[in-house]
C-alpha positions as CSV (number, residue, x, y, z in Angstrom):
1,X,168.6,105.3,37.8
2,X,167.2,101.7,38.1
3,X,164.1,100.7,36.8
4,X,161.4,98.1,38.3
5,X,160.6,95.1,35.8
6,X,158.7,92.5,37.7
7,X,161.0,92.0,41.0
8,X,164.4,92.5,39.9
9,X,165.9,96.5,39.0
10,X,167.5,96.8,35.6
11,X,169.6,99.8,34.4
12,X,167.7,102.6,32.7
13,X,168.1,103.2,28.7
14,X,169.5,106.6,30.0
15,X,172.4,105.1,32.2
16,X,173.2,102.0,30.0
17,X,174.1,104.5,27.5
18,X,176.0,107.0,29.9
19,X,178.0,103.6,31.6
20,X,178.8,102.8,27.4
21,X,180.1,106.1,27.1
22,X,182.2,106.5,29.9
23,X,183.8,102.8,29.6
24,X,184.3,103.8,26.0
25,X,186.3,106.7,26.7
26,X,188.2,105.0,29.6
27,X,189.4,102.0,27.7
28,X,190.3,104.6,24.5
29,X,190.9,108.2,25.7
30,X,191.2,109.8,21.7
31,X,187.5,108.8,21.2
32,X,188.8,106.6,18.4
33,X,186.1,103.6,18.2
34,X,187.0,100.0,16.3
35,X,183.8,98.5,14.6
36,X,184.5,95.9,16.5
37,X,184.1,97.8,20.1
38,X,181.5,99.8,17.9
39,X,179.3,96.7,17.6
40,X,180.0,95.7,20.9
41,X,178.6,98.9,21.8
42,X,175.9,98.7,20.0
43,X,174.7,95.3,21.5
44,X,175.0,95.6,24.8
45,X,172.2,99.8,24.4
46,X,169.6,97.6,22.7
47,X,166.4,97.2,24.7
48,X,164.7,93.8,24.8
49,X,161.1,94.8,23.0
50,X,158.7,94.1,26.0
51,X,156.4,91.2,25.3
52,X,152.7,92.6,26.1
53,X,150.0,90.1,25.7
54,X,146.4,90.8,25.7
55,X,147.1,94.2,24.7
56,X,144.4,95.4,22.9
57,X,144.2,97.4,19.5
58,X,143.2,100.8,21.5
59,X,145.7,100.5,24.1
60,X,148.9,99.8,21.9
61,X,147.7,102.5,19.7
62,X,147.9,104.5,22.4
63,X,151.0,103.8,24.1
64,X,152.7,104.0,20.0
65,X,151.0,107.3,19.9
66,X,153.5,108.2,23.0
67,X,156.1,106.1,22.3
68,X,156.3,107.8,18.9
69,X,156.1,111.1,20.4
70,X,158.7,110.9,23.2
71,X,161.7,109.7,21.6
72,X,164.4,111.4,23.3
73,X,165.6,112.8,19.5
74,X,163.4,115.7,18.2
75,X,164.5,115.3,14.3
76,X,162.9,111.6,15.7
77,X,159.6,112.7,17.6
78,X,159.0,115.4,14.5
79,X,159.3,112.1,11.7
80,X,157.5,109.5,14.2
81,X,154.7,111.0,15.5
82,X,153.7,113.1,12.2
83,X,153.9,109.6,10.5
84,X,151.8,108.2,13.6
85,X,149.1,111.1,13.4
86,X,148.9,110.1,9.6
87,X,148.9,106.1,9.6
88,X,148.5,104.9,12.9
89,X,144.4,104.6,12.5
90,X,144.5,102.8,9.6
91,X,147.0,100.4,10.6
92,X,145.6,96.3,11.3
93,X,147.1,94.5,14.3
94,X,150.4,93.1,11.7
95,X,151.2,97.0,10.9
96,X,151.2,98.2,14.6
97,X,153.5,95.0,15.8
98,X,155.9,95.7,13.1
99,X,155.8,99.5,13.7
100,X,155.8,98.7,17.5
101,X,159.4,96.9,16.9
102,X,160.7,99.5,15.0
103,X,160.3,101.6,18.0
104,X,162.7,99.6,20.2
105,X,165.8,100.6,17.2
106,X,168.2,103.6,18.7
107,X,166.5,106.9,17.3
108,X,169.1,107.9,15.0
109,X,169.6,104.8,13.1
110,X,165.8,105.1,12.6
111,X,166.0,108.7,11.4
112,X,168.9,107.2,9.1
113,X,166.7,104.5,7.8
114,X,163.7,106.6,7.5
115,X,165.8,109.3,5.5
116,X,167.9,105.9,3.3
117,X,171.0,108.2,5.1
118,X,172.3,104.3,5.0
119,X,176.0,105.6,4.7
120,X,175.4,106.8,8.2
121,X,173.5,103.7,9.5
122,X,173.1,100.9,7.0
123,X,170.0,99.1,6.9
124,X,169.8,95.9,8.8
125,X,168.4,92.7,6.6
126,X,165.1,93.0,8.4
127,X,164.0,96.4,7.9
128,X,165.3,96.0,4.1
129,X,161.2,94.8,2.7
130,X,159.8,96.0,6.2
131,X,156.1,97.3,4.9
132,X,156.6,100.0,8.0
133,X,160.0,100.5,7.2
134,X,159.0,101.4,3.8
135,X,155.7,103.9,4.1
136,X,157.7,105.7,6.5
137,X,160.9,106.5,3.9
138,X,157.7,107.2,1.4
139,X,156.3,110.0,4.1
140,X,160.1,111.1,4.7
141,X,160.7,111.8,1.2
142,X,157.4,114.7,2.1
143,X,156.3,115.1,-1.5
144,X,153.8,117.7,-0.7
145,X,156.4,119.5,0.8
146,X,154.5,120.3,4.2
147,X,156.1,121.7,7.3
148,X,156.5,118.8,9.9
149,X,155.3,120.0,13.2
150,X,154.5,117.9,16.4
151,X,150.8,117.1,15.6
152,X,148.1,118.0,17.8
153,X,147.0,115.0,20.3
154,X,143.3,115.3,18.1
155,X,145.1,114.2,14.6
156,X,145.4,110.7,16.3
């Protein structure tokens, strides 16, 4: 599936994964994966944050509420959008950016991060003192011990 951005048609998140996979598995038929081809990989699935200008407060809290919701990953969606329906209102214009970049990692390296799981998915330099980075490992850790459940659209 192609996407519309402006006039041209770019390849969905969905099929630049699947085409990864497959040319993975063509080029190496055992599933064995160098870092190097692993990196490779890795750069070529990253999405380009979308710059939005004039956005206002309202609307990207908004669209994080979805974005935080609809991951793709529920372990993900469970962590992101309990941690939304708990910070997201309090959050100034800096917070949301930052927490609005996070969104555009891959969903497990987030769950990784979020869980310090960083034997799994080490911790890139600039997430390391990442204010967002670090209330969300705070709210992972669940101190209260509460049952995370996909919040109710009124607890935003």
């Amino acid at each position: 599936m192609l996407l519309r951005a402006g006039s041209r048609l770019v390849p969905s998140r969905t099929n630049v994964m699947l085409f990864t996979t497959a040319r993975l598995y063509s080029n190496n038929p055992k599933g064995n994966i160098h870092d190097s081809e692993l990196k490779d990989i890795i750069s070529r699935i990253k999405i380009v944050p979308n710059k939005r200008v004039g956005e206002s407060i309202d609307k990207m809290k908004s669209r994080l509420v979805y974005q935080s919701r609809k991951r793709g990953i529920l372990e993900t969606d469970l962590l992101l959008s309990a941690f939304a329906a708990k910070y997201l209102k309090t959050m100034n214009r800096d917070q949301l950016e930052e927490y609005d970049t996070l969104l555009y990692e891959l969903d497990w390296d987030i769950y990784y991060w979020a869980t310090k799981d960083y034997e799994q998915s080490p911790i890139p330099d600039r997430w390391k003192d990442s204010e967002i980075m670090k209330l969300l490992q705070t709210f992972t850790e669940n101190k209260e011990k509460s049952i995370i459940k996909m919040p109710d659209l009124d607890k935003f």
